[in-house]
C-alpha positions in Angstrom: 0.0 0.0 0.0 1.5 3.4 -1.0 2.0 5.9 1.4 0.9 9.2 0.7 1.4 12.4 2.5 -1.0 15.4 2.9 -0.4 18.6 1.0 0.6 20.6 4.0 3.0 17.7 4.7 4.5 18.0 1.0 4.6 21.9 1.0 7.2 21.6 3.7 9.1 19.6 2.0 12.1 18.5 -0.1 11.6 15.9 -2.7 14.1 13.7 -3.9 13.2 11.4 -7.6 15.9 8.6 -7.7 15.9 5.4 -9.6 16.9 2.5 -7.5 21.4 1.9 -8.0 23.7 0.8 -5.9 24.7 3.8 -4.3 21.2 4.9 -3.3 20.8 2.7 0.3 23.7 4.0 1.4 23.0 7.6 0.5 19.5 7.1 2.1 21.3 5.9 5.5 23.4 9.2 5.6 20.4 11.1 4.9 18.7 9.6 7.8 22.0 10.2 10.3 22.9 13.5 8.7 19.9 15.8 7.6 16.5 16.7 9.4 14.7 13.7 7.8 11.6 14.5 8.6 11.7 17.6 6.1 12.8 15.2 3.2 10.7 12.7 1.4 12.2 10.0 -1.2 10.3 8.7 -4.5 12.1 5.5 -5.3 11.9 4.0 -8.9 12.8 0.4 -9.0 12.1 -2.8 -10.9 12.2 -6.0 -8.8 15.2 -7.0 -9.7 17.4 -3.9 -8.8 14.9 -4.0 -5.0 16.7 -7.3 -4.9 20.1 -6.6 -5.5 20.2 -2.9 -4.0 18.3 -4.3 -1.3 16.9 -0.9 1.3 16.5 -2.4 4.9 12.8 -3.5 5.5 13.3 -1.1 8.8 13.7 2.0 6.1 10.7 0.9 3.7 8.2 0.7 6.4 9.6 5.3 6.9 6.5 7.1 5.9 9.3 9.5 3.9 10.5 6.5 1.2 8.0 5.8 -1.5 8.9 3.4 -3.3 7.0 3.1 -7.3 8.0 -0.5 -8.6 8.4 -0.3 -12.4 7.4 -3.5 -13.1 3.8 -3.1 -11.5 1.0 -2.0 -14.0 -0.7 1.2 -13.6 1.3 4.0 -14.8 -0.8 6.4 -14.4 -1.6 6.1 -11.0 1.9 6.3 -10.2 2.7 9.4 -12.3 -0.1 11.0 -11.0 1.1 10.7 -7.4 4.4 11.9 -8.9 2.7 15.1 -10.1 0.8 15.9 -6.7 4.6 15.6 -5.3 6.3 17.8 -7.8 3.3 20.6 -7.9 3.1 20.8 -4.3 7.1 20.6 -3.0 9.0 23.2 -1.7 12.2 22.1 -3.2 13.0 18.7 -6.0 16.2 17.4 -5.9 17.2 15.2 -9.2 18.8 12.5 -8.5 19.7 12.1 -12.3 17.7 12.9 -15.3 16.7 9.2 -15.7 12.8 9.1 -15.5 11.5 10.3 -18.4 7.9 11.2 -17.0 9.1 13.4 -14.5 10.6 15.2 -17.0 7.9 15.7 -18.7 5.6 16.5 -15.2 7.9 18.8 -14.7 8.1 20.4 -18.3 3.9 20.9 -17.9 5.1 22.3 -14.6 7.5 24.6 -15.3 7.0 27.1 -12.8 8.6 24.3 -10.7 11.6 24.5 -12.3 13.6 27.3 -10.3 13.3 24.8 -7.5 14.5 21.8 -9.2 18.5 21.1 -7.8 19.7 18.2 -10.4 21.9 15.6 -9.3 24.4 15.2 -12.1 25.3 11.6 -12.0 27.6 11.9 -15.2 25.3 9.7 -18.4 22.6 11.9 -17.5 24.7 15.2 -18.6 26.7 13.5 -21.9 23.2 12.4 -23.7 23.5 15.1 -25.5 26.1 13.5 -27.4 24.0 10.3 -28.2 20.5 12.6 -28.6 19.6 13.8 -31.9 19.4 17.8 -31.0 16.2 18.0 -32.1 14.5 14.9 -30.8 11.4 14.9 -28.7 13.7 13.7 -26.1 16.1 16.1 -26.4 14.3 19.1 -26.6 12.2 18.3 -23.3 16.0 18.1 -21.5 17.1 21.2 -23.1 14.0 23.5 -21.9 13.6 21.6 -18.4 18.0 21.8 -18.0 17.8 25.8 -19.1 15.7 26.6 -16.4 16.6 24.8 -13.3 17.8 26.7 -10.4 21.1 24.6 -9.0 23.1 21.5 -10.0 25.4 19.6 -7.8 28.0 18.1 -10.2 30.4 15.1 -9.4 33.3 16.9 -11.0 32.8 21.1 -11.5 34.1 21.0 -15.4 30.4 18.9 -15.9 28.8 22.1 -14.3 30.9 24.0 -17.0 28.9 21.4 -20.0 25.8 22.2 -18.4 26.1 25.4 -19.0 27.7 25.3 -22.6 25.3 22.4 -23.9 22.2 23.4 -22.1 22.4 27.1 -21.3 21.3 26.5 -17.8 20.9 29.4 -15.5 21.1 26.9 -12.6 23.7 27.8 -10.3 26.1 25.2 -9.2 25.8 24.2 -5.5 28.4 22.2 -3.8 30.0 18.6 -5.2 30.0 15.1 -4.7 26.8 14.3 -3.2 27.0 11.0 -2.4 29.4 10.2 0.6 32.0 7.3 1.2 34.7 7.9 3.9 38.1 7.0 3.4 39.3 7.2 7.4 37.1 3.4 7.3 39.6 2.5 4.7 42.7 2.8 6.8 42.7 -0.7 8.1 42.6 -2.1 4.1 45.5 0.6 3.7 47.5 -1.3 6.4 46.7 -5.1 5.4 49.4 -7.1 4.0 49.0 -8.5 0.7 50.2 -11.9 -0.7 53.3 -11.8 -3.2 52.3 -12.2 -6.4 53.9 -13.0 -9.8 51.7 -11.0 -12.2 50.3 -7.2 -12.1 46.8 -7.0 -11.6 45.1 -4.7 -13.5 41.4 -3.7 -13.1 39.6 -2.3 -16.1 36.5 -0.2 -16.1 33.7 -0.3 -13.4 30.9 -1.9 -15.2 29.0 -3.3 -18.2 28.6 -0.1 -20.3 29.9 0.4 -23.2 31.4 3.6 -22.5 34.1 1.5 -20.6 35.6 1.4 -23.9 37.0 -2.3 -22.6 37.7 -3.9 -26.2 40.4 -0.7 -26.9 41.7 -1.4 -23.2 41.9 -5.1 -23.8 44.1 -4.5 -27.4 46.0 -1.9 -25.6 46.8 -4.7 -22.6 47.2 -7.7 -25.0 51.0 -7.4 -25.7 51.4 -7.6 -21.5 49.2 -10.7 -21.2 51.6 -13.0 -19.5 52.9 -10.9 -17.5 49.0 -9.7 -16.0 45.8 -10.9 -14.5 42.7 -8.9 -15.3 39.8 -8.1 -13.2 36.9 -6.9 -15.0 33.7 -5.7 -13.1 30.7 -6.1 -15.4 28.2 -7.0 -12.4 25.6 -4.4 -13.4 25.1 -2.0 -17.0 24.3 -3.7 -20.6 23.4 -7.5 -20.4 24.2 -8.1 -24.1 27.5 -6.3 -23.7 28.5 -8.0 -20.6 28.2 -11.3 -22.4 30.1 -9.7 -25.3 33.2 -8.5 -23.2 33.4 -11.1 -21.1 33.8 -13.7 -24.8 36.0 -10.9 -25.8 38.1 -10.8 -22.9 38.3 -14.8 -22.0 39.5 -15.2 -25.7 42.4 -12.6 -25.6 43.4 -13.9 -22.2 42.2 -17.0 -21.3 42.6 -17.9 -17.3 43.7 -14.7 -16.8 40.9 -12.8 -16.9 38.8 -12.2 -14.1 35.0 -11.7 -14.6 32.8 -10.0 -11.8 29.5 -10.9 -13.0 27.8 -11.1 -9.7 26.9 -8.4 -7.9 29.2 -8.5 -4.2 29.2 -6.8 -0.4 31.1 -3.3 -1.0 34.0 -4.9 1.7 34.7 -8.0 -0.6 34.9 -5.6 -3.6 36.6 -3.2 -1.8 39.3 -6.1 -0.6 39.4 -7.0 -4.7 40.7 -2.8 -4.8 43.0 -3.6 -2.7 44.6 -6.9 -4.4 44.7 -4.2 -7.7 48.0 -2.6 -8.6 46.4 -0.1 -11.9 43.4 0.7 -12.7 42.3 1.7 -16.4 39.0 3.8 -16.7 38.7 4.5 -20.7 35.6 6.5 -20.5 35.4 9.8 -22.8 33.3 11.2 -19.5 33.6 11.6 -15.5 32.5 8.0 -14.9 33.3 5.8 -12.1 34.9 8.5 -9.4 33.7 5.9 -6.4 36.1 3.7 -7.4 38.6 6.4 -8.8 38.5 7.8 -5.6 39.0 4.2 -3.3 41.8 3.1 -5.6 44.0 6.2 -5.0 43.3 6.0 -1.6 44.5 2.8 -1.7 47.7 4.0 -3.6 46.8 2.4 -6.7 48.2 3.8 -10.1 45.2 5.3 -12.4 44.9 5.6 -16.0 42.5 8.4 -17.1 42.4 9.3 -20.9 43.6 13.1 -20.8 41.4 16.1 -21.8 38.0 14.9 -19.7 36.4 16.8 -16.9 37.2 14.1 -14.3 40.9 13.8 -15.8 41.7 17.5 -15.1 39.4 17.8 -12.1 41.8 15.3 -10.4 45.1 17.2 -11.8 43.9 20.4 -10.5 43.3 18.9 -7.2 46.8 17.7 -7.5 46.4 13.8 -7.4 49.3 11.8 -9.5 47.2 10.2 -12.0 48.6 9.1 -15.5 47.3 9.4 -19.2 46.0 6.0 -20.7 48.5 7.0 -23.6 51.4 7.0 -21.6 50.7 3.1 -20.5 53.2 1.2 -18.9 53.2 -1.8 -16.2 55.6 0.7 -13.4 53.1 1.1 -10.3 53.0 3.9 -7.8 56.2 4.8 -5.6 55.8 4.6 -1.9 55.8 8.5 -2.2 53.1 9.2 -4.6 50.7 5.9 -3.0 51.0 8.2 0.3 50.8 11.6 -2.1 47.4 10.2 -3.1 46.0 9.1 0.4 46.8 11.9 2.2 45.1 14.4 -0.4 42.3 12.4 -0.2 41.8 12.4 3.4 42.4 16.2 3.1 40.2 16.9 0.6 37.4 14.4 1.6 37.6 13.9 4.7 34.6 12.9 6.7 34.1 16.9 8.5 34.2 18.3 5.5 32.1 15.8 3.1 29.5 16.1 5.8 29.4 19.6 5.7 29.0 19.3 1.9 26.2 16.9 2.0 24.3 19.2 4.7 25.1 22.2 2.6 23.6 20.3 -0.8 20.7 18.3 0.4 19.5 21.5 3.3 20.9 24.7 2.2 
């Protein structure tokens, strides 16, 4: 039974439209242990398959404040028209992603809404304009809903910059990196001793989407391929292109690579970061910065392609990360491993990313 609030209790408050991914029970645990709660009410796409794998604790579903709207139920207009009543009456949206294409079009019929919308930028949502026609249905309803919101929050600034060049958007840009992790919890996985190993391991990508770019990484890594293992995380994304990759990948390098197809608890993944020695995101856009962000911690060697926004956000920050055309097997010196952690416990460290989530999600 769907739990629906009165319009008083809607007026005074924030909305948040989110489509159910890994990252979202976590982000709805730091809500609930570092905002006022109350004020803030969650509208939860998900199919049953993702309410299975991204399980939310039963504790937080029975919250009067998460709505969950199961795609995979008939009745589409009953659920968009509690959407609406949501969007009309809140006193502030906040966009997880541009991902559900009927609220952007509720929110298109509602445009006055629009100055209160704060988008989310989760990093696909931005770059469709490269895949979008420019004058497709599609496209034109981001372009006039985009123009007019009143803040993003982007992972990396330089997609804040694209916003504004591709989109025109008047939306002032609001804080950064919305969804917390904290790296002091790392510190033990810093200090654990690894086994001696014969062979570099190299992770590439951070999922099954094409924009991995894994065949070009694969080529690029064949000439090394007995002298690495290869761990390749393609545990959520495209199911036709996981199968693909993984053929690709098994052919190229037999027994040594290493296919993640299952989704696993973040500590065994995170314990697979730590077995890594490089890391090779190929993306032509600021993709997987969780990861990114855990492997320098870590002291891991990344390769970036140069000329991105998450390549030179990380430069300008100062972290020693290394073009994908300048590949070789060397890994991180002692000094640059510790270069990275400390400048991420610096510049993420849990005070401040605290005060940045507060300042997003309640300012």
């Amino acid at each position: 039974m769907q739990k629906i609030h009165t319009k008083k209790e809607i007026q005074a408050s924030r909305i948040h439209i989110l489509v159910l991914e890994k990252f979202i029970p976590t982000f709805l645990a730091h809500a609930k242990e570092y905002l006022d709660f109350s004020s803030h009410i969650f509208i939860i796409f998900a199919s049953d398959e993702n309410l299975k794998k991204f399980a939310i604790p039963e504790i937080e579903l029975l919250n009067k404040n998460i709505i969950i709207l199961n795609t995979n139920i008939q009745g589409r207009f009953k659920k968009y028209s509690l959407l609406a009543k949501y969007i009309y009456h809140a006193k502030k949206i906040y966009l997880h992603g541009l991902w559900v294409i009927y609220a952007n079009i509720i929110l298109a019929l509602f445009f006055h809404k629009l100055k209160q919308c704060h988008w989310l930028i989760w990093g696909g949502d931005l770059y469709e304009y490269q895949t979008n026609k420019k004058y497709s249905k599609k496209e034109f309803l981001r372009r006039f809903i985009i123009k007019r919101f009143g803040s993003i929050t982007p992972v990396v600034y330089g997609d804040y910059k694209l916003a504004q060049k591709y989109y025109k958007t008047r939306a002032k840009c609001v804080g950064e990196m919305f969804y917390m992790q904290f790296y002091e919890k790392y510190e033990a996985l810093w200090n654990a001793k690894t086994l001696p190993k014969d062979k570099t391991i190299i992770q590439v990508g951070n999922s099954a989407t094409s924009s991995n770019h894994h065949k070009e990484v694969l080529e690029l890594l064949y000439p090394y391929k007995d002298k690495i293992n290869i761990i390749l995380p393609l545990s959520y994304g495209e199911e036709d292109y996981c199968v693909e990759i993984k053929k690709f990948a098994c052919e190229k390098f037999g027994d040594s690579a290493h296919i993640l197809e299952d989704f696993i608890p973040l500590e065994e993944y995170n314990k697979i970061l730590k077995s890594t020695d490089i890391a090779i995101f190929a993306t032509n856009r600021q993709q997987a910065m969780g990861n990114i962000f855990v492997l320098l911690f870590l002291g891991k060697k990344i390769y970036l392609k140069e000329g991105y926004t998450h390549y030179e956000f990380l430069k300008q920050k100062g972290f020693r990360i290394f073009d994908i055309k300048e590949f070789n097997l060397n890994k991180l010196s002692i000094d640059e491993a510790l270069h990275n952690k400390n400048l991420i416990l610096s510049e993420y460290s849990m005070q401040k990313q605290i005060q940045n989530f507060r300042y997003v999600f309640d300012s």
